[in-house]
C-alpha positions as a printed Julia matrix, in Angstrom:
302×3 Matrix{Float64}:
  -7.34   -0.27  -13.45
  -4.13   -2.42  -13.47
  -1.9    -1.67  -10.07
   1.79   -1.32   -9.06
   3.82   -0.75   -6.13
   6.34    1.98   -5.67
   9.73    0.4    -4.29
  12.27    3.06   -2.08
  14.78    2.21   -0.46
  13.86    2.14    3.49
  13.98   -0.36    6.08
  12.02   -3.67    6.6
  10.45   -3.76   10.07
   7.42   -5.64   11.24
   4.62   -3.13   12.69
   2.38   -2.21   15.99
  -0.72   -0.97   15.83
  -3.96   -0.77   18.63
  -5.62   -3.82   18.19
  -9.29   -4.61   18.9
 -10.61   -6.61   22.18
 -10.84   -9.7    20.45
  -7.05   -9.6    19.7
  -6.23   -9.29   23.43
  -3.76  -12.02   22.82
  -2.09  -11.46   19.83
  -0.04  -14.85   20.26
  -2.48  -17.48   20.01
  -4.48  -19.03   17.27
  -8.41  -19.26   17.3
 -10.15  -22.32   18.25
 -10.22  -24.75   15.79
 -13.51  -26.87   15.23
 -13.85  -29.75   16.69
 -11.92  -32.64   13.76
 -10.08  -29.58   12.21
  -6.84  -30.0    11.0
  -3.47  -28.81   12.7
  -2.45  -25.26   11.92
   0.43  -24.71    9.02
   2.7   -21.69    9.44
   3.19  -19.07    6.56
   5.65  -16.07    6.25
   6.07  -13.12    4.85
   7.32   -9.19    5.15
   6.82   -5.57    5.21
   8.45   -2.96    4.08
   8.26    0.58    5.31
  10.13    3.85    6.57
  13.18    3.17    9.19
  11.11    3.4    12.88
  11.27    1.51   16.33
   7.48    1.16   16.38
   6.4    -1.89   15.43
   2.42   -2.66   13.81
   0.18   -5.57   13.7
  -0.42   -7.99   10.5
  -4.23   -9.58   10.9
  -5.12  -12.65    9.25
  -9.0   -13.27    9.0
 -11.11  -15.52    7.36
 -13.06  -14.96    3.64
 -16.01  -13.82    6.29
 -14.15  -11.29    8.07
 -13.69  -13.59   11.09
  -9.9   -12.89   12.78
  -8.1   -16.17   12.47
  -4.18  -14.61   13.76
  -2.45  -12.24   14.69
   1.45  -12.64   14.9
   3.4   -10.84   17.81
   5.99   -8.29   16.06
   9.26   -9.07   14.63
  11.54   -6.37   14.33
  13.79   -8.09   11.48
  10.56   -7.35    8.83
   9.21  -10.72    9.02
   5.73  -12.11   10.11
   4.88  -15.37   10.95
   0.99  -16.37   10.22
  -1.12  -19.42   11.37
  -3.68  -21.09    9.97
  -6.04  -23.88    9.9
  -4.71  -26.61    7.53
  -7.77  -26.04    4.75
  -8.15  -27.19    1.34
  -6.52  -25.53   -2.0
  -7.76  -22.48   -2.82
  -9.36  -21.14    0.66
  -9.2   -17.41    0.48
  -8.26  -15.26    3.08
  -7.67  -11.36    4.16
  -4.8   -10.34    5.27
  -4.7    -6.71    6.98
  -1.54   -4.38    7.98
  -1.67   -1.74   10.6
   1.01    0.77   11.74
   0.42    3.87   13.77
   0.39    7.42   11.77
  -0.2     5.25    8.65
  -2.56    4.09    6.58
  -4.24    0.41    6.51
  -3.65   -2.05    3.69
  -5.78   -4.82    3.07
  -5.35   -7.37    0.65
  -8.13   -9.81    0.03
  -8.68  -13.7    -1.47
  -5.18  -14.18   -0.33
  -4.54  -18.0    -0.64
  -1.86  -19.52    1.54
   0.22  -22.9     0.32
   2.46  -24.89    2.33
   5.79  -24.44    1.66
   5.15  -21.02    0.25
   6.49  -17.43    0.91
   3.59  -14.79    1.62
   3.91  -11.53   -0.1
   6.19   -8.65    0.22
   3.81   -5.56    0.98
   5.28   -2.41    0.89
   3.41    0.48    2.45
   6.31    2.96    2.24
   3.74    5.15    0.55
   0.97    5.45    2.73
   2.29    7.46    5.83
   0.43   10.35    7.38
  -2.68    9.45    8.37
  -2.14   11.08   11.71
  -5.52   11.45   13.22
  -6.32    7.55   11.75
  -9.33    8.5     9.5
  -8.62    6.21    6.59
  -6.98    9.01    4.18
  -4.13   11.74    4.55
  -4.84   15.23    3.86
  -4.81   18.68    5.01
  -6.53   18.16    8.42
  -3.11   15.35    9.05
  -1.48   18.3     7.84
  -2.29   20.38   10.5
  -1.68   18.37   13.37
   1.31   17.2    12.26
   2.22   20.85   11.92
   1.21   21.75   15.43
   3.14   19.08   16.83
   6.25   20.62   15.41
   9.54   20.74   17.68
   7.17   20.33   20.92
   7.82   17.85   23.4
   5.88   16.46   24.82
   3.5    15.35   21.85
  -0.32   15.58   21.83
  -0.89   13.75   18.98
   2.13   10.81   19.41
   0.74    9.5    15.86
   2.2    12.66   14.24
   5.94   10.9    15.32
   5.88    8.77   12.03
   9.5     7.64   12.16
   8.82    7.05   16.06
  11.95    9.34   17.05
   9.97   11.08   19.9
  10.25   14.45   17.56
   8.29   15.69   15.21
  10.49   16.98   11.99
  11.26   17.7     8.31
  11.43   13.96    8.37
   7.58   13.07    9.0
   6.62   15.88    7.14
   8.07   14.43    4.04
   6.97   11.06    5.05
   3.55   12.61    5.23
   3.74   14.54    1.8
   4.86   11.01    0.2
   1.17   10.1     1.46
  -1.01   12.74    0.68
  -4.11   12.5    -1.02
  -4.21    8.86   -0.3
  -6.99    6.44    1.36
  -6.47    2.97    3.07
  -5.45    0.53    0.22
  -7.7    -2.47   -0.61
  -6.64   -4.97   -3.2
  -8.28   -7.91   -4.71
  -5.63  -10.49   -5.24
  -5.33  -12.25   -8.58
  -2.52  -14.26   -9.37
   0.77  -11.91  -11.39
  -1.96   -8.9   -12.33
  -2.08   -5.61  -12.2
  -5.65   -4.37  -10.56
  -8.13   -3.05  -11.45
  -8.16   -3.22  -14.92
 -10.15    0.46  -15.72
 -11.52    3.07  -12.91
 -14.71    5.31  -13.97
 -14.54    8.8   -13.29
 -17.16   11.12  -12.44
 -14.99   14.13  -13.65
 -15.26   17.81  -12.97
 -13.86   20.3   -14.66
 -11.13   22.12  -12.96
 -10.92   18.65  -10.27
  -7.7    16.8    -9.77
  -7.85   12.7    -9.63
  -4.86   10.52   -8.24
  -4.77    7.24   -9.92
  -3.22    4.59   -8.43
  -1.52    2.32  -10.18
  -1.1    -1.27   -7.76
   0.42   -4.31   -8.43
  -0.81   -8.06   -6.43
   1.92  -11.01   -7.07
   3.97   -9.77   -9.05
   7.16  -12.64   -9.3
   8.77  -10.01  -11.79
   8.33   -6.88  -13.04
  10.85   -7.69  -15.88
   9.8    -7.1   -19.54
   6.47   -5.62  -18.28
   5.36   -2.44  -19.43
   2.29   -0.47  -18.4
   0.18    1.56  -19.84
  -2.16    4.0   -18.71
  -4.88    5.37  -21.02
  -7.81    7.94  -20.57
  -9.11   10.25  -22.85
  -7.08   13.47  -23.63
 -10.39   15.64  -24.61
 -11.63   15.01  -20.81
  -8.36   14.63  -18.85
  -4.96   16.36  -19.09
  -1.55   15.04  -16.94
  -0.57   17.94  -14.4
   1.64   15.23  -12.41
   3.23   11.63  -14.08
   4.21   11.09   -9.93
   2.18   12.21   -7.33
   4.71   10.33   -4.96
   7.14   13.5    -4.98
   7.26   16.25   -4.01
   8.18   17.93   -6.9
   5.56   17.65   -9.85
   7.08   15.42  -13.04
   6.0    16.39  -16.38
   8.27   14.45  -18.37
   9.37   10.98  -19.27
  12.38    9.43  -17.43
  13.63    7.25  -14.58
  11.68    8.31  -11.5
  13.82    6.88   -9.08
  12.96    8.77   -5.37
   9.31    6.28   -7.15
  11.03    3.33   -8.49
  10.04    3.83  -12.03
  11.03    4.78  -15.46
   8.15    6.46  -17.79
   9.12    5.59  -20.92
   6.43    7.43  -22.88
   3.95   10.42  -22.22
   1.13   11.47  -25.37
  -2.14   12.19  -25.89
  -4.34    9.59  -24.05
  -1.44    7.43  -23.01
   1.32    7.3   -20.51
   3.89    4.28  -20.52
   5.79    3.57  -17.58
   7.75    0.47  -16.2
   8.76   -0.77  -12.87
  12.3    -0.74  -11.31
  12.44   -3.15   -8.69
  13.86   -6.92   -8.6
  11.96   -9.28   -6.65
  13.66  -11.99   -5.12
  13.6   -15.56   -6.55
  10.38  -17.34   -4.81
   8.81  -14.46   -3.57
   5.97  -12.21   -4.83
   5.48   -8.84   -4.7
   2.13   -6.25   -4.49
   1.61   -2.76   -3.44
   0.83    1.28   -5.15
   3.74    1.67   -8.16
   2.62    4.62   -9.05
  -0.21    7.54   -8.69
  -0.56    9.96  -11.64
  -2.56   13.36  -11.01
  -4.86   14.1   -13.85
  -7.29   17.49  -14.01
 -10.46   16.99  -15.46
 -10.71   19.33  -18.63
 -14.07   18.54  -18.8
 -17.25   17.37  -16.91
 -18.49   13.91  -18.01
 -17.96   10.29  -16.77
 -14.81    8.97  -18.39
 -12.51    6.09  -17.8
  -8.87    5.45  -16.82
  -7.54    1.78  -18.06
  -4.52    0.34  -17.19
  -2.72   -2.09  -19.31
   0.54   -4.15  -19.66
């Protein structure tokens, strides 16, 4: 199933996040091999909710292997090191920020003289207790951490205010429902291309529509299709609060649907991305109940 990112208008910070032993110095490169080339700097930047707390952008090798890990910059941008390598070396490339969940993108490939992607993760807050998804049991703590001072659960503080408030509850809501984010980069796609469905009746399905460098979403229109006899829309934006039944701009999402019928849904993207730079991240998530119980599939096209 093709994939999207959802573009709002909040502030571009770099992040902090707990980082593992063998990150104990987040400042310095691995060892290089012995007759390895010198190390070539990339850049890039995140966008997320306004907050003081900072997280921590990974850079590891095809293998898993860390490689870098930048310090934080506070102006959005991250600065990554790497082993000079030839064309086409893949990489993964792995955003953490407290209360939030991760995003990995993987067979990144870094060239010289090239800006690294814009990732947005201004949809995946909430995942207080840092299980890999953001439901009711987030819920709850975030709840209980209402007004009190001080916290028990600091990760429940998603804007990093030192309160607990209508404010990271609706960051939170903007969240639920949602796992860590994994995507497979190709180059100006939408991914994946379908999703198969074990569907049963009476069960409600989030699918997310992502996006992996995109240069422009101009002239490109999605479209979503699954089978109306199995699956019926109960939400064209699981992003807001407020369930959306019917075509328009969405723009609390970033998005216009343009069309909604039986088996298809057409949407587009309202964002500009910057000359030179590439975008990826979730553009959309549309809640579906299954009518039905049978394996079915979701396809995204554009």
């Amino acid at each position: 199933m093709k994939k999207l990112f959802i573009p709002t208008l909040l502030l571009i910070l770099m992040l902090s996040y707990a980082i593992p032993a063998w990150a104990a110095n987040p400042n310095t490169i691995m060892p290089l091999e012995e007759g390895e080339a010198a190390t070539v700097d990339f850049f890039g930047a995140i966008i997320y909710q306004p907050s003081p707390r900072t997280a921590t952008v990974t850079l590891l090798d095809s293998a898993g292997e860390p490689i870098y890990i930048p310090p934080p910059a506070l102006d959005g941008s991250y600065a990554l090191k790497a082993p000079a390598a030839p064309a086409g070396t893949k990489y993964i490339l792995v955003v953490r920020k407290p209360g939030y969940l991760s995003y990995t993108i993987r067979n990144l490939k870094l060239s010289e003289g090239e800006p690294l992607q814009t990732i947005d993760i201004c949809q995946l807050a909430g995942d207080v207790n840092g299980d890999g998804m953001v439901n009711s049991i987030d819920l709850t703590y975030l709840l209980s951490e209402f007004n009190r001072a001080p916290l028990n659960y600091p990760q429940a503080d998603i804007d990093g205010n030192g309160l607990v408030n209508s404010v990271d509850l609706t960051y939170l809501l903007a969240g639920f429902n949602k796992r860590n984010v994994e995507v497979i980069l190709e180059d100006d796609i939408f991914l994946p291309d379908q999703i198969t469905i074990n569907a049963v009746a009476g069960k409600e399905y989030d699918i997310s529509v992502s996006a992996s460098g995109i240069g422009s979403f101009s002239g490109k229109e999605i479209k979503v299709k699954y089978d109306a006899a199995v699956f019926e829309v109960v939400d064209l934006c699981a992003f807001t609060w407020k369930p959306v039944i019917e075509p328009g701009p969405i723009a609390a999402a970033g998005i216009t649907v343009t069309y909604v019928g039986s088996g298809e849904i057409r949407l587009t993207v309202d964002k500009t991305v910057p000359a030179g730079k590439q975008w990826s991240g979730v553009v959309d998530a549309i809640r579906f109940r299954a009518k039905a119980t049978r394996v079915s599939v979701v396809s995204v096209e554009y």
